[in-house]
C-alpha positions as CSV (number, residue, x, y, z in Angstrom):
1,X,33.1,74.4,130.0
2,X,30.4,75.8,132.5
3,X,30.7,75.3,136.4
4,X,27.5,74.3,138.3
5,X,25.6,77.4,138.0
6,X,24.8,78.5,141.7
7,X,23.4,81.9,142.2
8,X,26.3,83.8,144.3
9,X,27.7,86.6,143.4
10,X,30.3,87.2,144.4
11,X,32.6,90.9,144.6
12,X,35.8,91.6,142.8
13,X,36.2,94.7,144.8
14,X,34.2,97.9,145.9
15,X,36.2,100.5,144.3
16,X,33.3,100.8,141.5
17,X,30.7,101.0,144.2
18,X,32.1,104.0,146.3
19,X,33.2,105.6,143.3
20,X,29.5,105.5,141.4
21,X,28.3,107.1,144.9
22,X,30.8,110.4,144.3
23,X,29.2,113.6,142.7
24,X,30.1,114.2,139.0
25,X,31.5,117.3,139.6
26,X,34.0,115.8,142.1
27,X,35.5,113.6,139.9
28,X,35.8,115.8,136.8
29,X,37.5,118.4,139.1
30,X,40.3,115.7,140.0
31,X,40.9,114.9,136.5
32,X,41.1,118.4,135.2
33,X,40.9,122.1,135.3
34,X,37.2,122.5,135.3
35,X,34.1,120.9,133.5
36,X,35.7,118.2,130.4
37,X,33.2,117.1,127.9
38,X,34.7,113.3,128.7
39,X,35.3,112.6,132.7
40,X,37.8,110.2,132.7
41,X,36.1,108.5,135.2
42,X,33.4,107.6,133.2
43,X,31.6,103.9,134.2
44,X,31.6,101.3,131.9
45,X,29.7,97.9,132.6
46,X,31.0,94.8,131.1
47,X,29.1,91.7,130.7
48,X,31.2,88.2,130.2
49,X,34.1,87.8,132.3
50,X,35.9,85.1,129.5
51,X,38.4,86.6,127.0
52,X,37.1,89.7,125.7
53,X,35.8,91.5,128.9
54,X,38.9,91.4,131.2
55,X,41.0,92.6,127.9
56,X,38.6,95.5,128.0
57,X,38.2,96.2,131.6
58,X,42.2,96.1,131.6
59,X,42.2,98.6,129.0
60,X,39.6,100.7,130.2
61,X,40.9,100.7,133.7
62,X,44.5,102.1,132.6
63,X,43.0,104.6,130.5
64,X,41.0,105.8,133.4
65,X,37.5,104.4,132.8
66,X,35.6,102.1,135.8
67,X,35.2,99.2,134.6
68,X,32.7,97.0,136.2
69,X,32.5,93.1,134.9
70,X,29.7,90.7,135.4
71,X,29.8,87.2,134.9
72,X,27.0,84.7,135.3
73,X,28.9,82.2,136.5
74,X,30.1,82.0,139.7
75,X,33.6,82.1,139.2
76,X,36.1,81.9,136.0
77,X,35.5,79.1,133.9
78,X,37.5,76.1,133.5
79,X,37.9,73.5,131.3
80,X,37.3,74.1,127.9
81,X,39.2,74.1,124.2
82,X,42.3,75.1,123.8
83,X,42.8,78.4,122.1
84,X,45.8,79.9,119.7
85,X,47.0,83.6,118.5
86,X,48.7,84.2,115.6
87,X,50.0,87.3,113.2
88,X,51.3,90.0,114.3
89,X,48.5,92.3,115.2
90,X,47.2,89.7,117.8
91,X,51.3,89.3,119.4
92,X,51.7,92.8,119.3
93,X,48.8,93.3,120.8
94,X,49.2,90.5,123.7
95,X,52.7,92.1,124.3
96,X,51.4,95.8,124.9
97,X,49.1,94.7,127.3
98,X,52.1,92.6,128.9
99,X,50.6,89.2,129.1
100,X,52.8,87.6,126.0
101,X,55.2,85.7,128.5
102,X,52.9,84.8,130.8
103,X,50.5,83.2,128.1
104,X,54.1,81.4,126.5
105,X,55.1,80.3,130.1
106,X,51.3,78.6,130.1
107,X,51.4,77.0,126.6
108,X,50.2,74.0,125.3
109,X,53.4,73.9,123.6
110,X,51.4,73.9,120.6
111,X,49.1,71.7,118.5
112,X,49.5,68.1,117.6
113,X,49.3,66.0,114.4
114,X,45.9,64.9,113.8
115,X,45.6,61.5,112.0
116,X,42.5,60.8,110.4
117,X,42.1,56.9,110.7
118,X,39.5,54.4,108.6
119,X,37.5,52.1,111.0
120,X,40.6,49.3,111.5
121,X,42.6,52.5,112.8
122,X,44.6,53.1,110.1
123,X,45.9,56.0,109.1
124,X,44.4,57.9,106.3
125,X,46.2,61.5,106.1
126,X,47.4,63.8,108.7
127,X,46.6,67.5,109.9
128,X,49.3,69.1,110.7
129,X,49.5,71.2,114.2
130,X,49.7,74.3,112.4
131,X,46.3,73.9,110.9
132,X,45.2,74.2,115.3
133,X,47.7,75.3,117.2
134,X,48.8,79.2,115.8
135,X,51.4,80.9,116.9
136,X,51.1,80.5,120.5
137,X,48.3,77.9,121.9
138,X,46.8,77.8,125.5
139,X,43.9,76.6,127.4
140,X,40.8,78.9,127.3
141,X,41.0,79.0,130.8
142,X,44.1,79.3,131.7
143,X,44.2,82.3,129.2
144,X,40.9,83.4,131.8
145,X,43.0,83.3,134.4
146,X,45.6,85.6,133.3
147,X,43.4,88.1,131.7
148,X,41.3,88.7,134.8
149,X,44.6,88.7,137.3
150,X,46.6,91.2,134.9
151,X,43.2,93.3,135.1
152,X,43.4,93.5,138.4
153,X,46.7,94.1,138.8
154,X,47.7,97.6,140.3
155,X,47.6,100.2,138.0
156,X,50.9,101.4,139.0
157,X,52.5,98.1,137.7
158,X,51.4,98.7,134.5
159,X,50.8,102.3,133.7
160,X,50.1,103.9,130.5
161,X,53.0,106.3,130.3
162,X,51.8,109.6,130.6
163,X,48.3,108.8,132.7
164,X,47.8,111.6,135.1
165,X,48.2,110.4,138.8
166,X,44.8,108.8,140.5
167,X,43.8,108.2,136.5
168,X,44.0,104.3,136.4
169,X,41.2,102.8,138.3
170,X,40.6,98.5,139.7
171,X,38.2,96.8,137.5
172,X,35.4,95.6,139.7
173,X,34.0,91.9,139.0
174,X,30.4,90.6,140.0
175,X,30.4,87.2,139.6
176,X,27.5,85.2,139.8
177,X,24.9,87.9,138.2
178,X,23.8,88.4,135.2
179,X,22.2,91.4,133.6
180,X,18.3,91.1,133.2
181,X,16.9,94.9,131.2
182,X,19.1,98.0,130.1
183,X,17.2,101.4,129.8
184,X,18.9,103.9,128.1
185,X,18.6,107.4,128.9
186,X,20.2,110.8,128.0
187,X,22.9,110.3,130.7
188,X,23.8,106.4,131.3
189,X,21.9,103.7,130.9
190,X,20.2,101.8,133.7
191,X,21.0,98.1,134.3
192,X,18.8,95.8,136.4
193,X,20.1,92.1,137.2
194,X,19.2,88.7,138.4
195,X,20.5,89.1,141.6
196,X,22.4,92.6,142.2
197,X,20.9,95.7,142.7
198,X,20.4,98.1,139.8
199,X,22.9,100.8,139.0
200,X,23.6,103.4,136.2
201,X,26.5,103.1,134.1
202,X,28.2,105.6,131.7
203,X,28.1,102.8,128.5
204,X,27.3,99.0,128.6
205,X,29.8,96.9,126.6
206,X,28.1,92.9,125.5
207,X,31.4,90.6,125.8
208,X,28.9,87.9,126.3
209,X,29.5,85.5,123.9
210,X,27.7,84.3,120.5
211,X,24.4,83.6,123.2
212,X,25.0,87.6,124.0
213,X,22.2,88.3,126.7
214,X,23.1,92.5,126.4
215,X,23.0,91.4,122.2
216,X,19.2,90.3,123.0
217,X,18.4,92.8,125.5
218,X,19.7,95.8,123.7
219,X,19.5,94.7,119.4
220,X,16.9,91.9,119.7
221,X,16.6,88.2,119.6
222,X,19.5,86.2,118.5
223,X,17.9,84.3,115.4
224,X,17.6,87.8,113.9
225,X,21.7,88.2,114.2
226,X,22.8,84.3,114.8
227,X,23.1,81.8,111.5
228,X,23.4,78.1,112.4
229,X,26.2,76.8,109.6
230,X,24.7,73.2,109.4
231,X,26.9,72.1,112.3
232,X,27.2,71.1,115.6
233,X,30.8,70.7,118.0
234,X,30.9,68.9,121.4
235,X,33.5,68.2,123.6
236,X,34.3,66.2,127.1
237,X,37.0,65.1,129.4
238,X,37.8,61.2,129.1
239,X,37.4,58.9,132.7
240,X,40.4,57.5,133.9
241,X,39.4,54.0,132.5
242,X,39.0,55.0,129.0
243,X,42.7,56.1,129.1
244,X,44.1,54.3,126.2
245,X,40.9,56.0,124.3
246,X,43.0,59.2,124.3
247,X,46.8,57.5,124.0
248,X,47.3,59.1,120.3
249,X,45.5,62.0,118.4
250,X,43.8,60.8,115.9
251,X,39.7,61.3,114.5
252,X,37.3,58.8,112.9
253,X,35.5,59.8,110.2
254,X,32.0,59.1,108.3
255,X,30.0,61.5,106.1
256,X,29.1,64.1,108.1
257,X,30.4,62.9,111.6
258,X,33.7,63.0,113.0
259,X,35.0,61.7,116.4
260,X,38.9,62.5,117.8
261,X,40.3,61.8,120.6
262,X,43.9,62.8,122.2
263,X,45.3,64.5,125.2
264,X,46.8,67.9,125.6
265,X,50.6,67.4,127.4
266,X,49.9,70.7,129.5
267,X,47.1,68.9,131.6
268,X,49.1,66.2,131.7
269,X,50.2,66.4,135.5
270,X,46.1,67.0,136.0
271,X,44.8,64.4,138.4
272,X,42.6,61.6,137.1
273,X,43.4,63.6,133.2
274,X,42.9,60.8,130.7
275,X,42.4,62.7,127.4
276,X,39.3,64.6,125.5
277,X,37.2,64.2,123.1
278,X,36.2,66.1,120.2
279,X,33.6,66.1,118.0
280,X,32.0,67.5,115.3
281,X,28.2,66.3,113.4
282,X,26.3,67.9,110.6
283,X,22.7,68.5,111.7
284,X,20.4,71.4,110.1
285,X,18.0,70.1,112.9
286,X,17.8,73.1,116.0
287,X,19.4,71.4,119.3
288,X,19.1,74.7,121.0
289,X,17.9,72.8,124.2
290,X,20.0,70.0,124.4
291,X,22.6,73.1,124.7
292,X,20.9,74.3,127.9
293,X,20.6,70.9,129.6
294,X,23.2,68.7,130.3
295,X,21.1,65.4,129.7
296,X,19.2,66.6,126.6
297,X,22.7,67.6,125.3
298,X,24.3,64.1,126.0
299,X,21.5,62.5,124.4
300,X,21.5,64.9,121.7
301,X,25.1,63.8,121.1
302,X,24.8,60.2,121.3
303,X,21.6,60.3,119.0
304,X,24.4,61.8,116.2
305,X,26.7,58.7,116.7
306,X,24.0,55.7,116.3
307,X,25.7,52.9,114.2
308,X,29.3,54.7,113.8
309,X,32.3,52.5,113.3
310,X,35.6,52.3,114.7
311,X,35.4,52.7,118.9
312,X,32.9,55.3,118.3
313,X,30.1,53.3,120.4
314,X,33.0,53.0,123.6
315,X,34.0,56.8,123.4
316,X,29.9,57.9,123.1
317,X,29.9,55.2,125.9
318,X,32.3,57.9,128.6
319,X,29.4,60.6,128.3
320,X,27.9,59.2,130.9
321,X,30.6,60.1,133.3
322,X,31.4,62.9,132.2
323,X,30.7,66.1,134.5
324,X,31.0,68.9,131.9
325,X,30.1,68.9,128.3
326,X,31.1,71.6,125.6
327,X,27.9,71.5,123.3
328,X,27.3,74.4,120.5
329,X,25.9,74.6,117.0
330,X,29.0,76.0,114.5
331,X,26.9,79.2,114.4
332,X,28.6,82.4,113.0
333,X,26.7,86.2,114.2
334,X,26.2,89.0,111.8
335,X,25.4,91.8,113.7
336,X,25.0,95.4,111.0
337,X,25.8,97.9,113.8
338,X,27.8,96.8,116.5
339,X,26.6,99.8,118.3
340,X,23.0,101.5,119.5
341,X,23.6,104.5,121.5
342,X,25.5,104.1,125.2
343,X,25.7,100.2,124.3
344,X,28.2,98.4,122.0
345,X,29.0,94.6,121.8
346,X,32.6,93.0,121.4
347,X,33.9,89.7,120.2
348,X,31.7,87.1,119.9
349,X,28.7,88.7,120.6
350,X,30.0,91.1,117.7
351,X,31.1,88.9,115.0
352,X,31.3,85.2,116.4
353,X,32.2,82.0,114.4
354,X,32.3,79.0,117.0
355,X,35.2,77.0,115.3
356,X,37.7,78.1,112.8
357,X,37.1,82.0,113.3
358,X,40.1,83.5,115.0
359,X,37.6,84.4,117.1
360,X,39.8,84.7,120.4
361,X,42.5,86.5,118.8
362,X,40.0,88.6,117.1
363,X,38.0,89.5,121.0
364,X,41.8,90.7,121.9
365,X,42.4,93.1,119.2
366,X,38.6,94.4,119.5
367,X,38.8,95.4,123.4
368,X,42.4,97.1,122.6
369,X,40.8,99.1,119.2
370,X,37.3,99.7,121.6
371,X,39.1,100.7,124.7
372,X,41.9,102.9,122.8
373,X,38.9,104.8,120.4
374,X,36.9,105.6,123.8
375,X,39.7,106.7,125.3
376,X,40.7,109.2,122.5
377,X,37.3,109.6,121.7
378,X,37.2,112.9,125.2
379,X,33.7,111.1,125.7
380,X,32.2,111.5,122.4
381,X,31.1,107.8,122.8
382,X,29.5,107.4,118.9
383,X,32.5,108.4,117.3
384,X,34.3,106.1,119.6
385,X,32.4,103.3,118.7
386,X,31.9,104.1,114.8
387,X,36.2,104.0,114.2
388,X,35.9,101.3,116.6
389,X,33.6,99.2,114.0
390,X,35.4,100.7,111.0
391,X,39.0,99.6,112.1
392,X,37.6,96.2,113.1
393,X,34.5,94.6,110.8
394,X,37.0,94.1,107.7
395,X,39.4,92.0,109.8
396,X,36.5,90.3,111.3
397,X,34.6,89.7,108.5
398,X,37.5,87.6,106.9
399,X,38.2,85.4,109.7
400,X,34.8,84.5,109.9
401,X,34.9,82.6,106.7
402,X,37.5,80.4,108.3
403,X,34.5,80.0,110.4
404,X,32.3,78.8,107.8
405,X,34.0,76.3,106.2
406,X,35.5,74.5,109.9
407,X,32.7,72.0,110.3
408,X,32.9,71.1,106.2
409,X,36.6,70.6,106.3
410,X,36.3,68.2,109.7
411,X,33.4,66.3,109.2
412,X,32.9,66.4,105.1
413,X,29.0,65.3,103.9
414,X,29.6,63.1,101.4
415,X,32.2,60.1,101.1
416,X,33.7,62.1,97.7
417,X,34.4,64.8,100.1
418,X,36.1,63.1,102.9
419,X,38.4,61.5,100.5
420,X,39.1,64.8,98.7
421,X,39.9,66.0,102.3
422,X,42.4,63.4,102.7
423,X,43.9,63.9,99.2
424,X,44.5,67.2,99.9
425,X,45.8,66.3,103.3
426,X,48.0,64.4,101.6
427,X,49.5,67.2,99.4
428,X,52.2,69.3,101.1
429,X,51.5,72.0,98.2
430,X,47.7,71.9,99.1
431,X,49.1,72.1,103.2
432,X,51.3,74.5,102.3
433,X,49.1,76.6,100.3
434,X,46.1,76.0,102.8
435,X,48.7,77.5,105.7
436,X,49.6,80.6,103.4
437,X,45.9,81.4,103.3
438,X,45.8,81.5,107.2
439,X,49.3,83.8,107.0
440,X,47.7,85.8,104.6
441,X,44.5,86.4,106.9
442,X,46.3,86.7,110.4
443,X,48.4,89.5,108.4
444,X,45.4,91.4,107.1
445,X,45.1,94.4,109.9
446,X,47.8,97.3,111.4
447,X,46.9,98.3,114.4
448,X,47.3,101.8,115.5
449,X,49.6,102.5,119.2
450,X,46.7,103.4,121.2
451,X,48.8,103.6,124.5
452,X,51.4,106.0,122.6
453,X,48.9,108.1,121.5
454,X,46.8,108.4,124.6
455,X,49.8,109.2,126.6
456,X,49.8,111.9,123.8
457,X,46.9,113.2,124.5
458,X,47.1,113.0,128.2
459,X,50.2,115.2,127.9
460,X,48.9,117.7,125.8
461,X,46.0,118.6,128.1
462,X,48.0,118.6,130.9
């Protein structure tokens, strides 16, 4: 969930800034012997500071890149849905960058049972917390939080082994910015934003989420990339008096609307933490504003619960003190090219689905594929970026169907549905068959050793 959005940026560090002032020629004489068609040096500006773009700018920065990240916000984002990794591309992947035990140390301690309930509050059928919680299940914001420390942790604590010395370079982080035009030209491209002043970076990466600003700036406007799936998700923190409104997990169910409540135990030591809702509504009706504005998107929310049963009326009721509200269509982004010269886009601004489409664990693997091709890549950019998209869209592609189908499976249209739902819920060969199809997926990508084969590299030439 957002912050309150005041404009002030505010400075990670300067390293990027003195270093962007330094003559070309300077740097590439550090790195090597003489002129190298890819200074190591190169700048690469980030926009989103979630998930994706401090996995990138951690990359980047131990291959030797300058990695700058802005983030409109004004500082990392809290709140928000808890997130889960699973298969072992997405582990292996965590544990090279050296963030596995860190994320385990801050687990949920993994999903709960769901129990869909009839308007009395009985029990209908039960998800399990496979079907949620992954391998490995933490806060979106916690997961944040360690991205963008680990980032900007010394490059000597984490090296890749091989690096030359002075190779490794500090991400630097804008918060409170946002990028406003990008101008490509034959050597960078040319970034102006809301508040900083403009610079020229090397290549522009989008990590910006489905809403990608650098998507629109640099492809075009996001109804020519961005397909609303028919749904809509929103989500809130409980008051303190609705706290037996969260006691148990369990979601109430009408065609085409579903309402859950429950609490996650690692916020349970949280001050004033009473639980969340969740929610999910069909609607082929465009709520894009009631996203931007915090009363249009309560009202927008309540409108979808008029008349529901169960304590549906008493839970829409606790919107009115709540301070931030998750609100988003179920939207999935087909983008053709990820790429356009200098600029490239990552994660969900690549290939989102809002719910259902690995799409976290899919931003990880994308900035260790993206960073490792640029880095083998001796600065030849569009080959970078084309083995990039050809390792990636195939994995991609099939987690976004999880995508697809999320907000049919949780809030069916039809009554025939729901109760076909439930059946099926209620069938540990239908579980256990739906839970092979989610192996089956998470399994469906080998990742190459970037670091092992950078190091490589770096030895070869030197």
């Amino acid at each position: 969930m957002t912050h309150d959005m005041t404009h002030e940026m505010t400075y990670g560090t300067a390293t990027g800034c003195e270093e962007a002032a330094r003559p070309e020629r300077d740097r590439d004489r550090e790195w090597g012997r003489g002129r190298r068609t890819a200074p190591p040096g190169r700048s690469v500006l980030i926009s989103g500071a979630s998930v994706a773009g401090p996995a990138l700018a951690y990359w980047l920065g131990r291959y030797g890149f300058r990695p700058t990240v802005v983030e409109l916000a004004p500082a990392l984002r809290g709140g928000g849905f808890a997130v889960d990794f699973r298969g072992t591309a997405q582990l292996t992947v965590l544990a090279r960058m050296g963030v596995l035990d860190d994320i385990r140390a801050h687990s949920t301690g993994g999903g709960e049972p769901l129990t869909f309930i009839d308007g009395q509050g009985r029990p209908l059928a039960v998800m399990p917390p496979e079907f949620s919680g992954g391998e490995v299940e933490i806060l979106r914001s916690e997961l944040s939080r360690i991205l963008h420390r680990h980032s900007l942790t010394p490059p000597g604590a984490h090296p890749i082994p091989g690096s030359p010395p002075g190779g490794p370079a500090t991400p630097e982080y804008l918060f409170g910015d946002s990028v406003s035009s990008l101008t490509e030209t034959a050597d960078g491209v040319h970034v102006t934003f809301e508040r900083g002043a403009p610079r020229t970076f090397d290549l522009v990466i989008g990590a910006d989420g489905l809403h990608s600003t650098v998507r629109r700036l640099a492809f075009g406007p996001e109804k020519d990339f961005v397909r609303h799936l028919g749904y809509y998700v929103a989500a809130w923190d409980l008051p303190e008096d609705a706290a037996d409104l969260g006691a148990r997990p369990v979601g109430y169910g009408e065609p085409g609307r579903l309402a859950t409540v429950g609490r996650t135990p690692r916020r349970s030591g949280e001050r004033g933490y009473a639980g969340e809702a969740f929610c999910v509504f069909a609607s082929e009706e465009e709520l894009i504003p009631g996203r931007r504005d915090p009363r249009a998107r309560k009202q927008a929310i309540a409108r979808a619960y008029e008349g529901a049963g169960w304590r549906t009326p008493e839970l829409i009721a606790t919107l009115g003190q709540a301070g931030d509200v998750y609100f988003d269509s179920i939207s999935r982004a087909d983008v053709p090219r990820w790429s356009t010269g200098r600029i490239a886009l990552l994660g969900d601004a690549a290939h989102g689905a809002t719910v259902g489409g690995m799409g976290t664990g899919s931003a990880i693997i994308g900035a260790y594929v993206l960073a490792g091709e640029l880095a083998l890549a001796e600065g030849d950019h569009h080959t970078a970026f084309d083995r990039y998209e050809r390792t990636l869209r195939p994995y991609v592609t099939r987690c976004q169907q999880g995508g697809r189908g999320a907000g049919e499976f949780l809030a069916p249209a039809t009554r025939e549905a729901l109760d076909a739902r439930n059946a099926a819920l209620n069938s540990p060969a239908a579980v256990a068959a739906m839970l092979q199809q989610g192996q089956d997926l998470s399994a469906a990508l080998t990742l190459d050793d970037y670091p092992a084969q950078v190091a490589a590299a770096v030895r070869a030439r030197w």
